[in-house]
C-alpha positions as CSV (number, residue, x, y, z in Angstrom):
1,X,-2.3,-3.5,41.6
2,X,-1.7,-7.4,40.9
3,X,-3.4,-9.3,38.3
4,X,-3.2,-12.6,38.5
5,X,-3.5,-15.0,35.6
6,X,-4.9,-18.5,35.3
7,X,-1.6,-19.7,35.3
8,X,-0.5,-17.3,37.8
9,X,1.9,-15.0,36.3
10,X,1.9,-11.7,37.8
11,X,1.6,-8.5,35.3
12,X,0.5,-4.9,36.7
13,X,-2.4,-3.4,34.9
14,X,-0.3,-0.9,33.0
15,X,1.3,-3.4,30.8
16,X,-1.8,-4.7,29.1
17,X,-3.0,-3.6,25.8
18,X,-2.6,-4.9,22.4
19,X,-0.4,-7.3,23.3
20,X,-2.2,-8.4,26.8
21,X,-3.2,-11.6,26.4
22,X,0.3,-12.9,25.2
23,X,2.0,-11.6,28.4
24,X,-1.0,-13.1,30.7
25,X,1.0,-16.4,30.3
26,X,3.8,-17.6,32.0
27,X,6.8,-16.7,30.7
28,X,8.6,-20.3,32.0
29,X,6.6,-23.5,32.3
30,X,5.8,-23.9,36.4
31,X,7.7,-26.5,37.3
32,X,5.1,-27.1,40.7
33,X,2.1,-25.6,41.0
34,X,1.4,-22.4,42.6
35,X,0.2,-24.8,45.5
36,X,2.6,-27.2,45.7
37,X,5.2,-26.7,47.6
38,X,6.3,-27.6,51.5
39,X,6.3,-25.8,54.5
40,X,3.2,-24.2,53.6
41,X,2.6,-21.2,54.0
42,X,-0.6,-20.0,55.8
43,X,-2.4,-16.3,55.1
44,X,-5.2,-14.9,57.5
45,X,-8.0,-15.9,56.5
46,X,-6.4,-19.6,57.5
47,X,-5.8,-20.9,53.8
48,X,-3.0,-22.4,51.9
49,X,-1.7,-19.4,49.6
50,X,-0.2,-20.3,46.3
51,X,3.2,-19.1,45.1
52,X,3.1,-17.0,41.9
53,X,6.3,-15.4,39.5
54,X,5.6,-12.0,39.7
55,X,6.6,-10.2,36.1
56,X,6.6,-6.5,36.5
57,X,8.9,-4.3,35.9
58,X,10.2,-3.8,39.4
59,X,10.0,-7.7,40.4
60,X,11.1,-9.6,37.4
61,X,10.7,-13.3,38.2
62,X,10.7,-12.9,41.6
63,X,8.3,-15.4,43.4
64,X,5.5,-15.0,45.9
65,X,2.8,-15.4,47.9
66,X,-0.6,-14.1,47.4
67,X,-4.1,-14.7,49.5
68,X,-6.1,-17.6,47.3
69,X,-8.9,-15.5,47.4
70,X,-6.7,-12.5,45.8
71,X,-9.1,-9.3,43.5
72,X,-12.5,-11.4,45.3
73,X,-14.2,-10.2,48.4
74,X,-12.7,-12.5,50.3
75,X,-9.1,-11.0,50.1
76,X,-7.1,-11.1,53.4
77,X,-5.0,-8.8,51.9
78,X,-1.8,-11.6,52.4
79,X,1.1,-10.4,50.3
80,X,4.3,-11.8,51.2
81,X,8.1,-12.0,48.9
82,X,9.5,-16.0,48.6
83,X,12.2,-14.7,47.2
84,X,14.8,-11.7,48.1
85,X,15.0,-8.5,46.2
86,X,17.0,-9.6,42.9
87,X,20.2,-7.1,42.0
88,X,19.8,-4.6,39.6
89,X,22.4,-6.9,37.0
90,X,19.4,-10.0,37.7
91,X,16.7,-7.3,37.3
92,X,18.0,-6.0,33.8
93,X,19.0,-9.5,32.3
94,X,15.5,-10.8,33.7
95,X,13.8,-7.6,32.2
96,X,15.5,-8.0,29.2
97,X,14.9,-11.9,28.4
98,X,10.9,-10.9,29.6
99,X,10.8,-8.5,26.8
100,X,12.5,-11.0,24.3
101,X,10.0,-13.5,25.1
102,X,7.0,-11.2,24.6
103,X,8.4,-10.1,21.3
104,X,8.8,-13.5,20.1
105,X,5.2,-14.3,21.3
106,X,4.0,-11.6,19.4
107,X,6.0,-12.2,16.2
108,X,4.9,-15.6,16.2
109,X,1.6,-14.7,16.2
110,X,1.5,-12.5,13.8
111,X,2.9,-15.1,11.2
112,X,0.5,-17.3,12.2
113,X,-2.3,-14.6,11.5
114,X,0.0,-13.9,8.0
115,X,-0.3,-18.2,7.5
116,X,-4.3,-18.3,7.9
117,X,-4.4,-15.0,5.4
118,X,-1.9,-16.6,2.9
119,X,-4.2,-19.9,2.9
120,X,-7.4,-17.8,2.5
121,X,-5.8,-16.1,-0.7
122,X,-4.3,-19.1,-1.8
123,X,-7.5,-20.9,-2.0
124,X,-9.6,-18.0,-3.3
125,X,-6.8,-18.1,-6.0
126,X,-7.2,-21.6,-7.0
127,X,-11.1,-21.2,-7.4
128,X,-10.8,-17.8,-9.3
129,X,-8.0,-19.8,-11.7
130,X,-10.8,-22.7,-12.4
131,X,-13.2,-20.2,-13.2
132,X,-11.4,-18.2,-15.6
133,X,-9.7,-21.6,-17.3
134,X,-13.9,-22.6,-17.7
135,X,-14.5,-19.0,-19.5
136,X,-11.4,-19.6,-22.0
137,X,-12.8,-23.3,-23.1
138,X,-16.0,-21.8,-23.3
139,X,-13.9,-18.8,-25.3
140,X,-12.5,-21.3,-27.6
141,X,-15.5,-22.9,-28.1
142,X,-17.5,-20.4,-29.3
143,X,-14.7,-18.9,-31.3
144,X,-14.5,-22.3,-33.0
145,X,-18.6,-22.2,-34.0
146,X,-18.3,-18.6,-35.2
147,X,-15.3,-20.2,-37.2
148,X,-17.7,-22.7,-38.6
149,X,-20.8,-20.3,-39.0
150,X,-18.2,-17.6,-40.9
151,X,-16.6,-20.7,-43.2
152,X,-20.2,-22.1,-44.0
153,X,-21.0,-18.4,-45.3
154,X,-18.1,-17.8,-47.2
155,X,-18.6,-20.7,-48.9
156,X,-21.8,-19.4,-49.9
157,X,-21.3,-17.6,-53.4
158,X,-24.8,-15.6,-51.8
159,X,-23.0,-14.5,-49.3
160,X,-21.3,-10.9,-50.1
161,X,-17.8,-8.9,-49.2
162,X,-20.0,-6.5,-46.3
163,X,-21.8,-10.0,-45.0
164,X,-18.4,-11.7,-44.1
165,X,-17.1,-8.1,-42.4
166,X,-20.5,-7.5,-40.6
167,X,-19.7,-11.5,-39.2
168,X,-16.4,-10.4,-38.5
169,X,-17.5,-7.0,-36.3
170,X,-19.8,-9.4,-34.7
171,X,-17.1,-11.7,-33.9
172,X,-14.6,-9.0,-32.8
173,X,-17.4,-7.4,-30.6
174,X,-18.1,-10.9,-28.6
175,X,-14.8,-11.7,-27.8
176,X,-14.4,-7.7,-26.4
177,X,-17.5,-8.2,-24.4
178,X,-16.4,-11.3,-23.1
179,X,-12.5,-9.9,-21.9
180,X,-14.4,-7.0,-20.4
181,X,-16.6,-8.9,-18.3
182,X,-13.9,-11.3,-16.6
């Protein structure tokens, strides 16, 4: 079966899957479109029939020409090679360089996925760090008015030994609550 791609690479259905989309593309740049090109090259149903790169395992690279109307209803059926059967050296080294490309594609996609999840931890990072730097001046702040509030009842002669440890408890089960709760 021949899939054809926008861009007209040829792929055979058994090589899509996970990585399908990134072998629908061409794996060189076209250097003419699929339709230009001279002599042309007629199919039956009496249209111009673009040249595509077929991709597959048995044709690596190997160009040809396919019925413009190709997987519609309108399908002649015109198949014909533009190129001759490559050698199996030229079908190895093309296979090979195919599979290095696709590998790359997929690499490179998969550290641009790693980028966007990097950034998205980064930044919920940054506003995590503001919010706990907000909870330790408010921390300090309070620590600072139970500071005050202790000294101003110390000072008091009214004030006994158990009234300054009972502010103390107090104090020590605040700042607990507080470190369990970020």
């Amino acid at each position: 079966m021949v899939a054809l791609s926008s861009q007209g690479s040829r792929i055979s259905a058994g090589s899509r899957g996970v990585c399908g989309l990134l072998r629908s593309r061409p794996l060189v740049p076209y250097r003419e479109g699929p339709l230009a090109y001279e002599p042309t090259v007629v199919c039956v149903c009496n249209r111009k029939a673009p040249r595509w790169i077929s991709w597959s395992d048995d044709n690596p690279g190997r160009r040809y020409y396919r019925c413009s109307q190709a997987r519609t209803d309108g399908d002649c059926g015109f198949y014909v090679w533009y190129d001759p059967d490559h050698t199996t050296f030229m079908k190895n080294l093309l296979l090979d360089l195919r599979n290095a490309v696709w590998e790359l594609r997929s690499k490179a996609e998969e550290i641009a996925e790693l980028k966007e999840i990097n950034d998205l931890l980064s930044s919920e990072n940054k506003e995590k760090v503001l919010v706990v730097m907000a909870q330790q001046k408010d921390l300090e702040e309070r620590s600072q008015q139970l500071a005050l509030l202790a000294n101003k009842i110390s000072s008091r002669s009214s004030c006994s030994l158990f009234c300054c440890g009972f502010v103390m408890l107090l104090v020590g089960l605040f700042f607990g609550l507080m470190l369990g709760a970020m």
